[in-house]
mmCIF entry with sequence, helices, sheets and N, C-alpha, C, O atoms, coordinates in Angstrom:
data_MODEL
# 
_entry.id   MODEL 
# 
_entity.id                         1 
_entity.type                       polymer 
_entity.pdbx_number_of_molecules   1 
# 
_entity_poly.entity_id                      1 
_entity_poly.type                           'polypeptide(L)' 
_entity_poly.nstd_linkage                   no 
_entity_poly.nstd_monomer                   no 
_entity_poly.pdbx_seq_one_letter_code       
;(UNK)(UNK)(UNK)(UNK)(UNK)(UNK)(UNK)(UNK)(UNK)(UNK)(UNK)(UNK)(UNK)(UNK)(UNK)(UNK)
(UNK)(UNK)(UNK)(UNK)(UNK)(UNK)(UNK)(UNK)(UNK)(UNK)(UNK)(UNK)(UNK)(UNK)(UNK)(UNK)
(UNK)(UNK)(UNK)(UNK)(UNK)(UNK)(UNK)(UNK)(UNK)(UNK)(UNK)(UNK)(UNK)(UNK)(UNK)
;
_entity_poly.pdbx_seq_one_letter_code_can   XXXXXXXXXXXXXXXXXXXXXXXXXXXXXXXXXXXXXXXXXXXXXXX 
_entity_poly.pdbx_strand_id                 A 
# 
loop_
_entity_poly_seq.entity_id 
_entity_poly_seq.num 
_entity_poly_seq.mon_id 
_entity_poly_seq.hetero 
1 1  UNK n 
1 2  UNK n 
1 3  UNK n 
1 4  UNK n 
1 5  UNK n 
1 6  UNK n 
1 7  UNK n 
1 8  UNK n 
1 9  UNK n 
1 10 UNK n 
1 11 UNK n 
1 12 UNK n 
1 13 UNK n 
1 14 UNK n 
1 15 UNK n 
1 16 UNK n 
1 17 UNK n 
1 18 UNK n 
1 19 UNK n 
1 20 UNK n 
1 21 UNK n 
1 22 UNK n 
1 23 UNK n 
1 24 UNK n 
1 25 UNK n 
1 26 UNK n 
1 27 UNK n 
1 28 UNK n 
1 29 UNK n 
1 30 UNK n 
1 31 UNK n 
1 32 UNK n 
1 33 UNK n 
1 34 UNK n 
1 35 UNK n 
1 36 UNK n 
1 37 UNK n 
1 38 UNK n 
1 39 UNK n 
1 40 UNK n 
1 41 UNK n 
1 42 UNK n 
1 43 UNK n 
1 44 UNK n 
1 45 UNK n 
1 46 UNK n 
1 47 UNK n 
# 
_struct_asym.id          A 
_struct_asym.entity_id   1 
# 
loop_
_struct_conf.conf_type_id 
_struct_conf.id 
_struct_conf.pdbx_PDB_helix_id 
_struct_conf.beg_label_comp_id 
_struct_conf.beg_label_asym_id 
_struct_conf.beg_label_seq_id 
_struct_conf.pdbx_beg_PDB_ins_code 
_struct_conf.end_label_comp_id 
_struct_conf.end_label_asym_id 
_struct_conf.end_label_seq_id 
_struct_conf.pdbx_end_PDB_ins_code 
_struct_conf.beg_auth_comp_id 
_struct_conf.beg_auth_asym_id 
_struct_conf.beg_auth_seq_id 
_struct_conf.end_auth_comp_id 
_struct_conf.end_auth_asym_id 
_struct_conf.end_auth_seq_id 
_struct_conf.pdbx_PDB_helix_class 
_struct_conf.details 
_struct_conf.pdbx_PDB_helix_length 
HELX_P HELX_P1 AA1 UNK A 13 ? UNK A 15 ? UNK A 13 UNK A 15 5 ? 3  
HELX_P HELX_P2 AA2 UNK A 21 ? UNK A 31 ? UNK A 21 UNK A 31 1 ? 11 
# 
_struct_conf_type.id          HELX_P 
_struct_conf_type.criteria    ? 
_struct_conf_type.reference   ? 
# 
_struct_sheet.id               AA1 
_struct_sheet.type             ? 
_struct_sheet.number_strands   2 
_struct_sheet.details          ? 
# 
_struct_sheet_order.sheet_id     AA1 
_struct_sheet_order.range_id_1   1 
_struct_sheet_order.range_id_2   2 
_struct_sheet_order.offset       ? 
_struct_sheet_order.sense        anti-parallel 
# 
loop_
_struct_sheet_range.sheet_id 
_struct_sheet_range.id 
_struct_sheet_range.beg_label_comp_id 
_struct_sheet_range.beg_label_asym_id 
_struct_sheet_range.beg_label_seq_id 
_struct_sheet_range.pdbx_beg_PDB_ins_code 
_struct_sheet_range.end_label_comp_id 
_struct_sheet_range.end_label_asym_id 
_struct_sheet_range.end_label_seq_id 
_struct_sheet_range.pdbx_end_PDB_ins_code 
_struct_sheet_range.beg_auth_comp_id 
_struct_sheet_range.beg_auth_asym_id 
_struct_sheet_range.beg_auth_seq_id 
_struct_sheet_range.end_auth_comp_id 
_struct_sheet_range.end_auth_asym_id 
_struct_sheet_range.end_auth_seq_id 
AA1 1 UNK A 32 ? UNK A 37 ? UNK A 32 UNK A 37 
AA1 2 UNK A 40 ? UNK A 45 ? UNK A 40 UNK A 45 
# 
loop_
_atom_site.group_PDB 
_atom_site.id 
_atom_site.type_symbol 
_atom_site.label_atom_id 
_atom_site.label_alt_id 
_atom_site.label_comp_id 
_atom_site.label_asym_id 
_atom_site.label_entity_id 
_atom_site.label_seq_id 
_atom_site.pdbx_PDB_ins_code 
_atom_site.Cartn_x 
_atom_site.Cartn_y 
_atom_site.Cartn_z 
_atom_site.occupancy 
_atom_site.B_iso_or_equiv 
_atom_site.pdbx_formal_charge 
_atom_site.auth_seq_id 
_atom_site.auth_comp_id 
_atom_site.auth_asym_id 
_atom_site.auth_atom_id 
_atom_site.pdbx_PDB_model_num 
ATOM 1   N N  . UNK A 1 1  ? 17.357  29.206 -40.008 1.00 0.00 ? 1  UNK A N  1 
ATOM 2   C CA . UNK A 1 1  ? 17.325  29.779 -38.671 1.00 0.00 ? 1  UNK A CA 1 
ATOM 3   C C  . UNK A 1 1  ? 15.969  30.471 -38.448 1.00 0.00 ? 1  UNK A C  1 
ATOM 4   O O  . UNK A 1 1  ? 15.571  31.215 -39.344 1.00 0.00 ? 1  UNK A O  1 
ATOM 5   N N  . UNK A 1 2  ? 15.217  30.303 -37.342 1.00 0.00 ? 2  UNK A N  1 
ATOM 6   C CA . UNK A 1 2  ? 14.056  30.837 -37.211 1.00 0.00 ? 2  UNK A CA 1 
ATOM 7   C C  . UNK A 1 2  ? 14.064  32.463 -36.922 1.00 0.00 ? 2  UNK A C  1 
ATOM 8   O O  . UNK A 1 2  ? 15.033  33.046 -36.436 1.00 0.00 ? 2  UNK A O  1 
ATOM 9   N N  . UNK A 1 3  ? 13.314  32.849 -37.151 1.00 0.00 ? 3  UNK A N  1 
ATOM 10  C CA . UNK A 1 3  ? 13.028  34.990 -37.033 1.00 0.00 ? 3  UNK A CA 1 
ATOM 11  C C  . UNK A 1 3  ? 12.698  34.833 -35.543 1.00 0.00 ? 3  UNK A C  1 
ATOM 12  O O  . UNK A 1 3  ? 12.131  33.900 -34.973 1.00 0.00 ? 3  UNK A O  1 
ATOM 13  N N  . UNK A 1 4  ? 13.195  35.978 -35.056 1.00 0.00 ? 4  UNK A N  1 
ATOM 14  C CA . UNK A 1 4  ? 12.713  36.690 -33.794 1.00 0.00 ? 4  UNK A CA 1 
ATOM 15  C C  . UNK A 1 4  ? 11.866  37.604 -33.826 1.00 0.00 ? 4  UNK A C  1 
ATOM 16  O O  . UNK A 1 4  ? 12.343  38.739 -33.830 1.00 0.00 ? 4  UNK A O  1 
ATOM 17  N N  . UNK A 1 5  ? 10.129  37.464 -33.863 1.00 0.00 ? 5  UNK A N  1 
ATOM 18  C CA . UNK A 1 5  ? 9.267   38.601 -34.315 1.00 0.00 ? 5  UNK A CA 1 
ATOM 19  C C  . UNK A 1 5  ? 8.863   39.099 -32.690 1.00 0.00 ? 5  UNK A C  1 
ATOM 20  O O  . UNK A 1 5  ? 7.904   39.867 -32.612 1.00 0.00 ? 5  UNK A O  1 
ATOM 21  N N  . UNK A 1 6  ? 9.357   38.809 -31.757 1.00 0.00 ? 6  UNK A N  1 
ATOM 22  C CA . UNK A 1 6  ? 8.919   39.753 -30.592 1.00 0.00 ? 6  UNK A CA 1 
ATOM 23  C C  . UNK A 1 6  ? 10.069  40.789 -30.715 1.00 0.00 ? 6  UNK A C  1 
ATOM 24  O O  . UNK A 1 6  ? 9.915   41.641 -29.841 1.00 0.00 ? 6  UNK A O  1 
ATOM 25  N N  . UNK A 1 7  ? 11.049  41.004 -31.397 1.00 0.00 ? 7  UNK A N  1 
ATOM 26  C CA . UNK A 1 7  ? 11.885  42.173 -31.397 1.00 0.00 ? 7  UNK A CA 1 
ATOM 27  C C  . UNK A 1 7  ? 11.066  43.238 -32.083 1.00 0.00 ? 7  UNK A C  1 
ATOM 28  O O  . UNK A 1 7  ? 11.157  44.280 -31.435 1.00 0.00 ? 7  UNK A O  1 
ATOM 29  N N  . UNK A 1 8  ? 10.468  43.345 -32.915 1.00 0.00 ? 8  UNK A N  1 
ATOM 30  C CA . UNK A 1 8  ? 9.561   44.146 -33.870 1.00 0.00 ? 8  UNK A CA 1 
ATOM 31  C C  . UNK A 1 8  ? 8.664   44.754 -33.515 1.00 0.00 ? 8  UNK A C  1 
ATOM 32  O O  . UNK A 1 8  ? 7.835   43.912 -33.169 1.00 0.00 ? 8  UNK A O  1 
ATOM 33  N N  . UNK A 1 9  ? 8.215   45.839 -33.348 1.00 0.00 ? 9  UNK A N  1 
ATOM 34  C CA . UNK A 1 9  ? 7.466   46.746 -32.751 1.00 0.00 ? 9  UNK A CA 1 
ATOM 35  C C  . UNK A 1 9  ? 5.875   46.190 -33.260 1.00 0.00 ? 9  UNK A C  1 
ATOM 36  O O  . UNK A 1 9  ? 5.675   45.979 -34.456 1.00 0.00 ? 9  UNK A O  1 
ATOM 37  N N  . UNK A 1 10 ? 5.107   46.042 -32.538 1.00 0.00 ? 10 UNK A N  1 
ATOM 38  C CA . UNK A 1 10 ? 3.681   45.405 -32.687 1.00 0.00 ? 10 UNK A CA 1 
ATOM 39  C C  . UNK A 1 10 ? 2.850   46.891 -33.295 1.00 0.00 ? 10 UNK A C  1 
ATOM 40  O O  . UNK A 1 10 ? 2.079   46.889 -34.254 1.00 0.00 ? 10 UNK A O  1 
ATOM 41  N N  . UNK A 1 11 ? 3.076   47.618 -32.807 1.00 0.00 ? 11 UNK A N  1 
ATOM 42  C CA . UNK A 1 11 ? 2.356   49.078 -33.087 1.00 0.00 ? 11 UNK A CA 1 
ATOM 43  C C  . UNK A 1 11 ? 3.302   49.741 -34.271 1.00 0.00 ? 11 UNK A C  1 
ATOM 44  O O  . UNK A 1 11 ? 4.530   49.676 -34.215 1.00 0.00 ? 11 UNK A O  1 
ATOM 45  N N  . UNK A 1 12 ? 2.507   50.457 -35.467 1.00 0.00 ? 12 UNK A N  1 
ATOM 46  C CA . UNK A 1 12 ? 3.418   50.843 -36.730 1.00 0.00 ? 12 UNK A CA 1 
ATOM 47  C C  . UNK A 1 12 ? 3.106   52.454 -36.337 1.00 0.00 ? 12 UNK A C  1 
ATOM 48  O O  . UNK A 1 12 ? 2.125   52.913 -35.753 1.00 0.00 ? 12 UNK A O  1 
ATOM 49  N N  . UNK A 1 13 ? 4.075   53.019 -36.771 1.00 0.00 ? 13 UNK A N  1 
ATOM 50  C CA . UNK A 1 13 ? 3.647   54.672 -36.806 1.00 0.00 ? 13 UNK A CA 1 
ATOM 51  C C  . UNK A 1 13 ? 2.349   55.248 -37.269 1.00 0.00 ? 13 UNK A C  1 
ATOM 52  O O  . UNK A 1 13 ? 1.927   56.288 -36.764 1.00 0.00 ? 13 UNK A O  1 
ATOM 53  N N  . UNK A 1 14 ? 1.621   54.542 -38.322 1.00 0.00 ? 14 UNK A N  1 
ATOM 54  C CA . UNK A 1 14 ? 0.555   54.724 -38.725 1.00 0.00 ? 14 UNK A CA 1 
ATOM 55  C C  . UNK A 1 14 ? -0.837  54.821 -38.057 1.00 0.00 ? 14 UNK A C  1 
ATOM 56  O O  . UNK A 1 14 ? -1.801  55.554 -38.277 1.00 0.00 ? 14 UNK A O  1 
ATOM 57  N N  . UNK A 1 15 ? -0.558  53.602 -36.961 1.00 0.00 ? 15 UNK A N  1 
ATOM 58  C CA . UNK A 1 15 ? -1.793  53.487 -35.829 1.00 0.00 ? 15 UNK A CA 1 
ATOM 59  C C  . UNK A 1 15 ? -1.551  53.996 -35.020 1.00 0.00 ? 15 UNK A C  1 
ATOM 60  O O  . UNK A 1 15 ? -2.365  53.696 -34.147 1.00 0.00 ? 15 UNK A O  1 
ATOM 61  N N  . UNK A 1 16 ? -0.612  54.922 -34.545 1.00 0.00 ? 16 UNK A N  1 
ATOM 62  C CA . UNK A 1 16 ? -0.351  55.850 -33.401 1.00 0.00 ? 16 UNK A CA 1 
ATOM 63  C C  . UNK A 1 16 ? -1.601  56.854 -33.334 1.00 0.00 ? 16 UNK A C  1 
ATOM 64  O O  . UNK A 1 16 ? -1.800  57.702 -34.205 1.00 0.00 ? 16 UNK A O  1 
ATOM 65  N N  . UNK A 1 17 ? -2.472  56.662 -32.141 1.00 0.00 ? 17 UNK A N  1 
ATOM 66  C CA . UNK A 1 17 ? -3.263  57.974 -32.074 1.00 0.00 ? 17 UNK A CA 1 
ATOM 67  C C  . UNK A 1 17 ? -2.844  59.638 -32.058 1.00 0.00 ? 17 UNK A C  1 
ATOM 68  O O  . UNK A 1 17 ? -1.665  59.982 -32.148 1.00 0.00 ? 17 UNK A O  1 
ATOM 69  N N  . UNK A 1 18 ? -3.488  60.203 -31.986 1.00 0.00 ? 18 UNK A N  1 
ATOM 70  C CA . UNK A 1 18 ? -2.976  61.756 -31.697 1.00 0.00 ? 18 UNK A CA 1 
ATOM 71  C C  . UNK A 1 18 ? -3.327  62.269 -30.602 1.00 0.00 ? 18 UNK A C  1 
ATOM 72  O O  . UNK A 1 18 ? -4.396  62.061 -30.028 1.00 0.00 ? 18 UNK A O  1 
ATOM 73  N N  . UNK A 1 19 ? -2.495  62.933 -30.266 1.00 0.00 ? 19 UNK A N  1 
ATOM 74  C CA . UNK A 1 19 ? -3.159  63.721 -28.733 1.00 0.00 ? 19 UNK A CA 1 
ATOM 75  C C  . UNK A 1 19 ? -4.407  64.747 -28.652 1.00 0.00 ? 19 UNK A C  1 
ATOM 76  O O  . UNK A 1 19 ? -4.870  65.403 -27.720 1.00 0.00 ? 19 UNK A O  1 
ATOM 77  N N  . UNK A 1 20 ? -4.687  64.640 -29.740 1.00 0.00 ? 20 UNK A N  1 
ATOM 78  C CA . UNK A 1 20 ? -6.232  65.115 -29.702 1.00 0.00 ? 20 UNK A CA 1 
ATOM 79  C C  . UNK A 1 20 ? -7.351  63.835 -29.116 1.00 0.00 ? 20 UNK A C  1 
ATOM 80  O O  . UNK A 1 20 ? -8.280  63.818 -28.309 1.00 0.00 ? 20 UNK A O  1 
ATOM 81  N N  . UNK A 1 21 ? -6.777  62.959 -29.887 1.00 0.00 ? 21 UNK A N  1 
ATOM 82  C CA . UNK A 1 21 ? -7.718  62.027 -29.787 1.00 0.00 ? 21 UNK A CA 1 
ATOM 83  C C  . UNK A 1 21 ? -7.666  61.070 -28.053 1.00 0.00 ? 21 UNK A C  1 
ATOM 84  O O  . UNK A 1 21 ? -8.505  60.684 -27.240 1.00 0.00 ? 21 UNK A O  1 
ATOM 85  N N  . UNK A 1 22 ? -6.516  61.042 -28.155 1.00 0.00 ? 22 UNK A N  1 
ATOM 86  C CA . UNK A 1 22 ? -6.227  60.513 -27.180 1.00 0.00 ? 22 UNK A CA 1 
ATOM 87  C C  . UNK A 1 22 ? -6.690  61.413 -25.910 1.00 0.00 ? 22 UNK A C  1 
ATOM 88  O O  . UNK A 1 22 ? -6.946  60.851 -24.845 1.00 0.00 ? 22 UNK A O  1 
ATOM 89  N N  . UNK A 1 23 ? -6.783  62.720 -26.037 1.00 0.00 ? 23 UNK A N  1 
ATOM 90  C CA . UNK A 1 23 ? -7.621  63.445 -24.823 1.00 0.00 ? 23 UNK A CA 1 
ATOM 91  C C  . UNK A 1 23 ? -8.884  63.458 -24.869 1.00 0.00 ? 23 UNK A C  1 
ATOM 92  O O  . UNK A 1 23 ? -9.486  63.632 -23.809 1.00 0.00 ? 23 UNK A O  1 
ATOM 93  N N  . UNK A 1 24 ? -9.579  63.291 -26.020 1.00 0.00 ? 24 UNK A N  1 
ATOM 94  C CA . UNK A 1 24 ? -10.633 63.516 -26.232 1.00 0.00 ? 24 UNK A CA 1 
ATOM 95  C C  . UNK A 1 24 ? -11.522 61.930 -25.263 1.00 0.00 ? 24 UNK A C  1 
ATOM 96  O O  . UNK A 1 24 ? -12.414 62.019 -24.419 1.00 0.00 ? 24 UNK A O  1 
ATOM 97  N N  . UNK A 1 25 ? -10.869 60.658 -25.790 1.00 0.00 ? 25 UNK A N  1 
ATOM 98  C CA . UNK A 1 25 ? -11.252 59.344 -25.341 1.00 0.00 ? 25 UNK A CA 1 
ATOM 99  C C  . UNK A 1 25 ? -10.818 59.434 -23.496 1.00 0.00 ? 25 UNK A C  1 
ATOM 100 O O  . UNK A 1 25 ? -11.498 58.647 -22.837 1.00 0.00 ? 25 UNK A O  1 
ATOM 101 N N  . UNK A 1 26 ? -10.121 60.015 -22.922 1.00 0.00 ? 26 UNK A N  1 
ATOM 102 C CA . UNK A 1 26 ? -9.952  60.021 -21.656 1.00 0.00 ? 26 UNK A CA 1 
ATOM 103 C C  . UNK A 1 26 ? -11.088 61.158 -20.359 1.00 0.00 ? 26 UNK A C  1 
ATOM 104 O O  . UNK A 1 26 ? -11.203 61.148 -19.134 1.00 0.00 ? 26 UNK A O  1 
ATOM 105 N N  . UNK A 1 27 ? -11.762 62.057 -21.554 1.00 0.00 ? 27 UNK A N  1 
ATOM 106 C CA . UNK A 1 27 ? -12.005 63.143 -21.198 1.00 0.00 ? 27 UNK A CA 1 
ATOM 107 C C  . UNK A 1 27 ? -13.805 62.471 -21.263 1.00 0.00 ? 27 UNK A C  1 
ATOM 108 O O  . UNK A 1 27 ? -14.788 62.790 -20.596 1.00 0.00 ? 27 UNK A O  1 
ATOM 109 N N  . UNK A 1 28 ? -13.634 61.465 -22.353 1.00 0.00 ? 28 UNK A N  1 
ATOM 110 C CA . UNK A 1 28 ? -15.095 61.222 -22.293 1.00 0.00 ? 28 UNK A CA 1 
ATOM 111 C C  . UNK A 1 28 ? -15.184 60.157 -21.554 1.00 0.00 ? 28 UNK A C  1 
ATOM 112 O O  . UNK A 1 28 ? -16.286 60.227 -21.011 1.00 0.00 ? 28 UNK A O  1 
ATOM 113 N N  . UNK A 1 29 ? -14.513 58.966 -21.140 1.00 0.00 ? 29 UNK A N  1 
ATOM 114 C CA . UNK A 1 29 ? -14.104 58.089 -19.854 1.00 0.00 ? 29 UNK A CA 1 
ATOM 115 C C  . UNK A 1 29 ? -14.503 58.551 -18.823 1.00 0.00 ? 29 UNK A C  1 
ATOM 116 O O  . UNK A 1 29 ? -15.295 57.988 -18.067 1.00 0.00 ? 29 UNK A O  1 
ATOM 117 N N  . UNK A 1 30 ? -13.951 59.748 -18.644 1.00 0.00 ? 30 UNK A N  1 
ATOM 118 C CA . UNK A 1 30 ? -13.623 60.603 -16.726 1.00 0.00 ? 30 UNK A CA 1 
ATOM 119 C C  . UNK A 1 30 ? -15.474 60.748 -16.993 1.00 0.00 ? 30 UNK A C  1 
ATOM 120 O O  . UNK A 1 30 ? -16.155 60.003 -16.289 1.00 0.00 ? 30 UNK A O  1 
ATOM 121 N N  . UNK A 1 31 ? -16.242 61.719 -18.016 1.00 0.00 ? 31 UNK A N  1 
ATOM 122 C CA . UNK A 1 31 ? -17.324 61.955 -17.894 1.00 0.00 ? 31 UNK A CA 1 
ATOM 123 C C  . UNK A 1 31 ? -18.601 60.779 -17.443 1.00 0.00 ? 31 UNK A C  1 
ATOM 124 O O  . UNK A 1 31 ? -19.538 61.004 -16.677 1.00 0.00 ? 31 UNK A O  1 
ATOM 125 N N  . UNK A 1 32 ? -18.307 59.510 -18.164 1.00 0.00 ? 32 UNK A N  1 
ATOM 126 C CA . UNK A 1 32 ? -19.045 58.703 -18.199 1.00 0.00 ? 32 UNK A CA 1 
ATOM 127 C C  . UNK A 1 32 ? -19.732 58.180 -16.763 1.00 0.00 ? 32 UNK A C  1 
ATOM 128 O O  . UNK A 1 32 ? -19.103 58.161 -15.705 1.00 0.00 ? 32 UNK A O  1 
ATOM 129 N N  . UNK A 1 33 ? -20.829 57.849 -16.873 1.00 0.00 ? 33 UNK A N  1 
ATOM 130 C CA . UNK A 1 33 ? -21.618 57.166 -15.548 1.00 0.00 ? 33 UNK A CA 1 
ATOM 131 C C  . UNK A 1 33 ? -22.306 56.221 -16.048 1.00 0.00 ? 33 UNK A C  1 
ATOM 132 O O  . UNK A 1 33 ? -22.854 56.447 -17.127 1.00 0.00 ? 33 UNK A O  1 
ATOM 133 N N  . UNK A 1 34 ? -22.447 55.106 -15.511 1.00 0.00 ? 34 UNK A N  1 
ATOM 134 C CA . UNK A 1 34 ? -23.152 53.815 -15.965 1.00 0.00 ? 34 UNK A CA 1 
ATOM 135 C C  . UNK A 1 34 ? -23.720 53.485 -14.579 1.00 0.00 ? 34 UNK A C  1 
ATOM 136 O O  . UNK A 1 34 ? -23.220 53.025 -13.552 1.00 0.00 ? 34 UNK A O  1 
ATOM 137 N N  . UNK A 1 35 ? -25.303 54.003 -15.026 1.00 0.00 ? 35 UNK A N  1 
ATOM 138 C CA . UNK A 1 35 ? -26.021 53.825 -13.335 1.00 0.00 ? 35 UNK A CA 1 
ATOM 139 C C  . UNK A 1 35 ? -26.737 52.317 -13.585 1.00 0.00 ? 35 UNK A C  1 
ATOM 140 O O  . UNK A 1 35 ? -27.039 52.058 -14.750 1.00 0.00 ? 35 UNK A O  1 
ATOM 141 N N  . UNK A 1 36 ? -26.963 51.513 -12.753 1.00 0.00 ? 36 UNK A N  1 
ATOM 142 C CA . UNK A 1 36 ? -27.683 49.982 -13.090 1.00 0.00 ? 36 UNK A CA 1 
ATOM 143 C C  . UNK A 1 36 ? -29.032 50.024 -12.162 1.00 0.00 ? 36 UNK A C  1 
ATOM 144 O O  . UNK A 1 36 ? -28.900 49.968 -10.940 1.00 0.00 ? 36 UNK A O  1 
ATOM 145 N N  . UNK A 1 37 ? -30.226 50.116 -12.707 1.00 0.00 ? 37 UNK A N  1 
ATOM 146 C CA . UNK A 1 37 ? -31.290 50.204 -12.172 1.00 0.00 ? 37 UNK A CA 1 
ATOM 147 C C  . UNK A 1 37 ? -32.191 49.305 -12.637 1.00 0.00 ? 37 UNK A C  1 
ATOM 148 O O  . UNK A 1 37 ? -32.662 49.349 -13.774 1.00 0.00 ? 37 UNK A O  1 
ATOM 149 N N  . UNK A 1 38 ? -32.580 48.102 -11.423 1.00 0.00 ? 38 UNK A N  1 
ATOM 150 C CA . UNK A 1 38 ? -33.255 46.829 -11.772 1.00 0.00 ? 38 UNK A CA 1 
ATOM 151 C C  . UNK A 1 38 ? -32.393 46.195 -12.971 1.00 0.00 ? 38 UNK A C  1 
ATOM 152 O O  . UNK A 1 38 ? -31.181 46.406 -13.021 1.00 0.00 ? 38 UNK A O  1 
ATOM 153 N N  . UNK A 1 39 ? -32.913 45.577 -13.733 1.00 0.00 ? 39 UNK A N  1 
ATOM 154 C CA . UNK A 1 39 ? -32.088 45.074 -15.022 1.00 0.00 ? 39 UNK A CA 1 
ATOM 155 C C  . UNK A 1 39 ? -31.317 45.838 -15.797 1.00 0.00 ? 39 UNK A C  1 
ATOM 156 O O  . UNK A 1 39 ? -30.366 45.234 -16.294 1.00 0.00 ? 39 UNK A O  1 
ATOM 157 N N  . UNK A 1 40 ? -31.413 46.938 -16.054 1.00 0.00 ? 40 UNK A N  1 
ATOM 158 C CA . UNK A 1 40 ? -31.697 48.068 -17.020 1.00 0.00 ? 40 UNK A CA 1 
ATOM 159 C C  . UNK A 1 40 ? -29.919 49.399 -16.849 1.00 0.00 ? 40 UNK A C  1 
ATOM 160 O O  . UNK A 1 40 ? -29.662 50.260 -16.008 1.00 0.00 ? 40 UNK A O  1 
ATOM 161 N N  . UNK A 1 41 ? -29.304 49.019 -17.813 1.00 0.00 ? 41 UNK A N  1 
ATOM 162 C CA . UNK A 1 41 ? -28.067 49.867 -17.543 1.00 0.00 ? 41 UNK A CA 1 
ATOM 163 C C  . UNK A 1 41 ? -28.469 51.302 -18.126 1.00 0.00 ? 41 UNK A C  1 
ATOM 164 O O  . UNK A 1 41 ? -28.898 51.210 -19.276 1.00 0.00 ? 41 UNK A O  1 
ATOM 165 N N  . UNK A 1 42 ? -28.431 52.882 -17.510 1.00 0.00 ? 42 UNK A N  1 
ATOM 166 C CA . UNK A 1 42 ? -28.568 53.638 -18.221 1.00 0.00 ? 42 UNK A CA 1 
ATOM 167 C C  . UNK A 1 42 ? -26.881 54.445 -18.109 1.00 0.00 ? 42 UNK A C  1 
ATOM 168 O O  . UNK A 1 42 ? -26.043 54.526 -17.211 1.00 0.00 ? 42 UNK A O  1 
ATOM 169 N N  . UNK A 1 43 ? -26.947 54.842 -19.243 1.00 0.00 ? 43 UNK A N  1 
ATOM 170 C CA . UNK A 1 43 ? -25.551 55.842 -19.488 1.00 0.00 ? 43 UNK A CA 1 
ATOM 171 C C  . UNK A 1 43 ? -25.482 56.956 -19.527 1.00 0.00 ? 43 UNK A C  1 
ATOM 172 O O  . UNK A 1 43 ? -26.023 57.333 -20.566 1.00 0.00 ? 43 UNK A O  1 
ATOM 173 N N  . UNK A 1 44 ? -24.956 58.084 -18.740 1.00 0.00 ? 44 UNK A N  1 
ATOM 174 C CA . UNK A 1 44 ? -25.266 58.952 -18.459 1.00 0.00 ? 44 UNK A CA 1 
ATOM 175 C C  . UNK A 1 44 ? -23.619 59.721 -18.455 1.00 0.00 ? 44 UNK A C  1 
ATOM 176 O O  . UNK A 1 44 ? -22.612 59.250 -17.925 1.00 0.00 ? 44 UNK A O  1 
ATOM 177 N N  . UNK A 1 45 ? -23.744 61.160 -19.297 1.00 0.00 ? 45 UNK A N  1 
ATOM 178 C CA . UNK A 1 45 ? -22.434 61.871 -19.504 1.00 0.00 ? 45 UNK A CA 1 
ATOM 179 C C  . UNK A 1 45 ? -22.507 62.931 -18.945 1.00 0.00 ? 45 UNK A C  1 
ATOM 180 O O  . UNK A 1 45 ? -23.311 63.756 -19.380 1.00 0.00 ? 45 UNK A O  1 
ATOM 181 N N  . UNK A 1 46 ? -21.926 63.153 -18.133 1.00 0.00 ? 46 UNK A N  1 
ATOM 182 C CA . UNK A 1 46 ? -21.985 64.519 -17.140 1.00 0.00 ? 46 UNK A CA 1 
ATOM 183 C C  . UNK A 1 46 ? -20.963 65.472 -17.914 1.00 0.00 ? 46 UNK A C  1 
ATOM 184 O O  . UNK A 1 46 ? -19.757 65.377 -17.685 1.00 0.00 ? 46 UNK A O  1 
ATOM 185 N N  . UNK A 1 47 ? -21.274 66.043 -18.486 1.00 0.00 ? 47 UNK A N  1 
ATOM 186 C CA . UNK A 1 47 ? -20.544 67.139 -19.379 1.00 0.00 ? 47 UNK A CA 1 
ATOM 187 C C  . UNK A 1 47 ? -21.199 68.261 -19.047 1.00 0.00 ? 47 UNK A C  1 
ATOM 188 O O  . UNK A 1 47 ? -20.886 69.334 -19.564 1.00 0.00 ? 47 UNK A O  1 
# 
C-alpha cells in the first residue's frame, strides 16, 4: 500500500524560527529601500 506523505508536517520543530528572529527579519524588511538609479541598484536602511 503506498504512504500518504502530504499528511506529515513539512516543517520539524527544530526549524521553527523564534520570535526574536522572526521580528528582527520583518523589522529589517519594513526598513529596507532599494532605490534604482540608471543601471545601478543602491540599498539603503532607514534605521
Amino acid at each position: 500500500m503506498a504512504k500518504i506523505y502530504s499528511k506529515k508536517s513539512l516543517v520539524s520543530q527544530t526549524m521553527k524560527p523564534s520570535e526574536e528572529t522572526l521580528s528582527f527579519l520583518l523589522n529589517y524588511s519594513k526598513a529596507l529601500s532599494i532605490v534604482r538609479i540608471k543601471n545601478v541598484d543602491i540599498e539603503i536602511i532607514s534605521n
